[in-house]
C-alpha positions in Angstrom: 0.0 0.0 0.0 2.9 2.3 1.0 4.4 1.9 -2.3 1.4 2.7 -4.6 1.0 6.0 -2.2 4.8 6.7 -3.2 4.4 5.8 -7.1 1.0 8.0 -6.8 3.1 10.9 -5.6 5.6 10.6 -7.7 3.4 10.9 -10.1 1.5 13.6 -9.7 4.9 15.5 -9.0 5.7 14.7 -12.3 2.5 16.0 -13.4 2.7 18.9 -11.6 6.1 19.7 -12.9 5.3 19.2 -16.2 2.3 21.7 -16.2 4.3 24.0 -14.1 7.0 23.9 -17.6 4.6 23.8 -19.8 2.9 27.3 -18.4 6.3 28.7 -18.1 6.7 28.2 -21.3 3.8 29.1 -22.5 3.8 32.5 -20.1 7.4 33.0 -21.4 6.2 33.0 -25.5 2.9 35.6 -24.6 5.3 37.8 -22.8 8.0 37.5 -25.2 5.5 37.9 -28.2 3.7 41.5 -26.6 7.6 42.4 -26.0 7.6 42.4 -29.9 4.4 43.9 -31.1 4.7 46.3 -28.5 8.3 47.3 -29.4 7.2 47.3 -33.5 4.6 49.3 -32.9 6.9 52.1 -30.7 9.6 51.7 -33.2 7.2 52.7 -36.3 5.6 55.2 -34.2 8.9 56.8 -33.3 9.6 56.6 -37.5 6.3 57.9 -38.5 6.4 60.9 -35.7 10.0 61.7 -36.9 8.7 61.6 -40.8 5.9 63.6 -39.9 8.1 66.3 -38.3 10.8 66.2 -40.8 7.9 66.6 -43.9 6.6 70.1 -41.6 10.2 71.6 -41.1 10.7 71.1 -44.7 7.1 72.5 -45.8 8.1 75.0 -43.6 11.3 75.6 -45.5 13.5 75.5 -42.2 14.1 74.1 -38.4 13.8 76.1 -35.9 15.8 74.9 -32.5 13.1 73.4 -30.8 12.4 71.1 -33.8 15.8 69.9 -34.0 16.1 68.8 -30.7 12.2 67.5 -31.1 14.3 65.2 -33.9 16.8 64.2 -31.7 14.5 63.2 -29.0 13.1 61.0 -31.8 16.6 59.5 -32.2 16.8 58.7 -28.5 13.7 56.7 -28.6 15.0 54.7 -31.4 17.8 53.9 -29.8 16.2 53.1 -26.3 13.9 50.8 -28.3 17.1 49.0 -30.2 18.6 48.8 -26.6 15.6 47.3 -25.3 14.7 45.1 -28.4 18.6 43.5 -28.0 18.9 43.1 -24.3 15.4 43.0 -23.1 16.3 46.1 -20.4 15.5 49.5 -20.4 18.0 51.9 -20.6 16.8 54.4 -17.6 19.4 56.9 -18.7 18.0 57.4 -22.2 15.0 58.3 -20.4 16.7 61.2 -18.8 18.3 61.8 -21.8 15.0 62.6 -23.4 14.1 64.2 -20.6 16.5 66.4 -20.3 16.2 67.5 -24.0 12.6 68.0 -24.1 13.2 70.7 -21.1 15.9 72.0 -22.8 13.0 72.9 -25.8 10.8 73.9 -23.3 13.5 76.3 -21.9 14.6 77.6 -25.2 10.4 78.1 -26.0 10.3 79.8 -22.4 13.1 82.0 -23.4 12.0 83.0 -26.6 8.4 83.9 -25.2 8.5 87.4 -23.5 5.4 86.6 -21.0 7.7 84.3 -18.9 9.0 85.0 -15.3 12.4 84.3 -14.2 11.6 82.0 -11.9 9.9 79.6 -14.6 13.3 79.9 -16.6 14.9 78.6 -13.0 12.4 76.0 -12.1 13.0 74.0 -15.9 17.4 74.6 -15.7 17.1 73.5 -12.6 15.5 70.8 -13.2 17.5 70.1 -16.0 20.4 70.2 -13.8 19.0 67.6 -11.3 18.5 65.1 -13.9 22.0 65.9 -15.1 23.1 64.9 -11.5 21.2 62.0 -11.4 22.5 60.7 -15.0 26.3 61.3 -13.9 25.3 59.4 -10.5 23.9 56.4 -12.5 27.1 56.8 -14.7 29.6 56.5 -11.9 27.3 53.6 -10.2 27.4 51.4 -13.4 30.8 52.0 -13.7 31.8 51.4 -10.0 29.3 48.6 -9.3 28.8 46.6 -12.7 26.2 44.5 -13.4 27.5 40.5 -12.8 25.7 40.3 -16.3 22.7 38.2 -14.5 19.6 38.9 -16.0 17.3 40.2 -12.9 14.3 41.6 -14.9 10.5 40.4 -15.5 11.6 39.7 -18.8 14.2 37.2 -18.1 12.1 35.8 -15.1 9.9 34.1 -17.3 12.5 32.0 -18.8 14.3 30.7 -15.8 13.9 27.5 -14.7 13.6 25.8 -11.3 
């Protein structure tokens, strides 16, 4: 009796192993598979919004400042998007790349408006300047304390195995 309760156990361990890999799996392609679509659909967003803005400036017949950095916020979204698509991790300091940029056009829009206070003109450098800060303090951190190249993510959760 003992041993069919141990052969029944075993069993259903297996069983319950197999589902658990078989879900994994399963999990792992879904999540892998939005990873795609989503990052397709950013990527030819990102082209058609550049396109789009490229076509105006030249309709226009000429960029101003604010619409050359508008193209190379573009650029840093492409890129963030290649980063991501290779390594399945998100580049947090193309973020505050973009970030920073779109303030810097914000700034140079403040500036060029004469309605604007001082201390609006303060608020968005100084801003700038803390994410500067924070950008050279995620610099010196990766540099100091590298990544052991272990993938710690959602993304790469799915795919480890027990």
């Amino acid at each position: 009796m003992s041993d069919a309760i141990h052969r029944l156990r075993a069993a259903a361990d297996r069983f319950h192993h197999d589902m658990r890999s078989t879900a994994d799996t399963v999990g792992a392609l879904l999540v892998d598979a939005f990873h795609f679509l989503a990052l397709f659909a950013i990527g030819a967003t990102t082209v058609w919004s550049a396109a789009a803005a490229f076509v105006g400036m030249v309709a226009s017949g000429g960029a101003s400042l604010a619409d050359i950095l508008l193209l190379f916020i573009y650029l840093e979204i492409g890129a963030m998007v290649g980063i991501y698509f290779k390594t399945t991790r998100l580049p947090v300091r193309y973020l505050m790349y973009i970030a920073i940029t779109a303030l810097g056009r914000v700034l140079i829009e403040m500036v060029g408006a004469e309605h604007q206070t001082g201390r609006d003109i303060l608020v968005i450098a100084g801003a700038i300047l803390l994410l500067s800060i924070s950008v050279l303090v995620l610099r010196f951190g990766s540099h100091r304390y590298p990544s052991d190249g272990k993938a710690t993510d959602l993304a790469s959760a799915g795919t480890r195995r027990d």
